[in-house]
Residue, then its C-alpha position, 0 to 999 in steps of 0.5 A: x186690882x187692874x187700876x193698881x197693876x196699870x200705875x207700877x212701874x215693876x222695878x229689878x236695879x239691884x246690883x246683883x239682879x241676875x238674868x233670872x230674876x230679870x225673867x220672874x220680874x217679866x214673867x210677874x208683869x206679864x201675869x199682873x199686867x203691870x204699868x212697865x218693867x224697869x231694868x238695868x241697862x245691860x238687862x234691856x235686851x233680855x226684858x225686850x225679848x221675854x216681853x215680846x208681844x205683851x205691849x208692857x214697855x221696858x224702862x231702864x237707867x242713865x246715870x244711876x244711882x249719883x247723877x254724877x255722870x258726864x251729861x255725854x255719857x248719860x246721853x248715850x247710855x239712853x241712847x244705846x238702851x233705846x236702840x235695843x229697845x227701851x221706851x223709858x228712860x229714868x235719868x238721875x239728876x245731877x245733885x251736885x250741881x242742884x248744891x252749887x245753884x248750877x241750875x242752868x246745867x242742871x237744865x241743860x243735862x236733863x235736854x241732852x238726855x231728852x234730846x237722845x229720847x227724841x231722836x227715835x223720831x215721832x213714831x217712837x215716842x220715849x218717856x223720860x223721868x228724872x229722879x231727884x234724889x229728894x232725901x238729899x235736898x232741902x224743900x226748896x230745892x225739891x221744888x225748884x228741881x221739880x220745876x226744872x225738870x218740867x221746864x227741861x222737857x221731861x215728862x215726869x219727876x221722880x222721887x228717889x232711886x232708893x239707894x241713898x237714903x229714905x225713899x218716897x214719902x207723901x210730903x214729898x210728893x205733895x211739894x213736887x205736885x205743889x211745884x209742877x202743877x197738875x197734869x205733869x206726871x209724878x212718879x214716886x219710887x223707893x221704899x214702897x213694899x205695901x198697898x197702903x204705901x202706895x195708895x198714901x202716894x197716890x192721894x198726895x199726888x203721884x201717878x206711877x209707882x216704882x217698887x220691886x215690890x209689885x207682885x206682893x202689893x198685887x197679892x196683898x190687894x187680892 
């Protein structure tokens, strides 16, 4: 059950998630002992404060759901979710470039966010994941993203924001461990609601899973 609990990352993106569900999300990973909480960027402060003291960290969004965003702005919605206490950051890379074989740009956008992650100084280290949205590219571009994101200086690659189509799969997730290598981190997000789900993920190569699933998979496992 702790094994399980120590790889989820316990997520609250929907549009109409209110400062309740915000607390109940905190209070569970507080009782479960989850990985970290992800929450929308205007939520961090509540999160920060309702998770004081538990060392469970808080993760938020840049430029979610599309990626569509000016690299600026997703530079500085890390930035600002950061100073109030973020040490995660989930930034959605720009599909659009990735279509236009921009690849240099796309790059050069995951840096920026990366660079905005790296200026609290060596004392705070922040972690950056960056979704690429796998349901909308073909194979090759899931690789060559995957690649890139490593390449870029992120510290894992993440399946899919779970808002445009199917979510995690384990093919998927074996193609981007095929890309990346061992030893880069995997995150597998979207769509993940049971246990079996998980553990598919796991065995294909991931090594957190996002779900706004978390407290019933850990009620599932007892």
């Amino acid at each position: 059950m702790e094994e399980i609990a120590k790889i989820i990352d316990h997520t609250a993106l929907a549009a109409e998630a209110g400062a309740g569900a915000i607390t109940r999300l905190c209070g569970e990973a507080k009782e479960y002992g989850f990985r970290s909480v992800v929450v929308q960027p205007c939520r961090v402060s509540l999160a920060v404060e309702a998770l004081s003291g538990s060392g469970i960290p808080v993760g938020t969004v840049a430029g979610f759901p599309f990626g569509a965003a000016e690299t600026e702005i997703k530079a500085e919605e890390a930035s600002l979710a950061i100073g109030r206490g973020a040490t995660e950051i989930d930034m959605v890379i720009n599909v659009g470039w990735i279509k236009d074989g921009r690849w240099e740009q796309v790059a050069a956008d995951i840096r920026e966010v990366g660079e905005a992650c790296r200026s609290r100084g060596p004392d705070r280290k922040v972690i950056l994941k960056v979704i690429i949205e796998a349901c909308l590219l073909t194979d090759d571009e899931k690789g060559r993203a995957a690649a890139v994101v490593k390449e870029a200086g992120a510290d894992y690659v993440k399946t899919s924001t779970g808002y445009l189509g199917p979510g995690a799969n384990p093919r998927d997730v074996a193609l981007m461990r095929k890309a990346v290598g061992p030893g880069f981190g995997i995150k597998a997000s979207g769509g993940i609601r049971t246990l079996a789900q998980a553990k598919e993920l796991l065995n294909a190569g991931a090594d957190i899973i996002g779900t706004s699933a978390g407290a019933a998979i850990m009620n599932e496992h007892v």
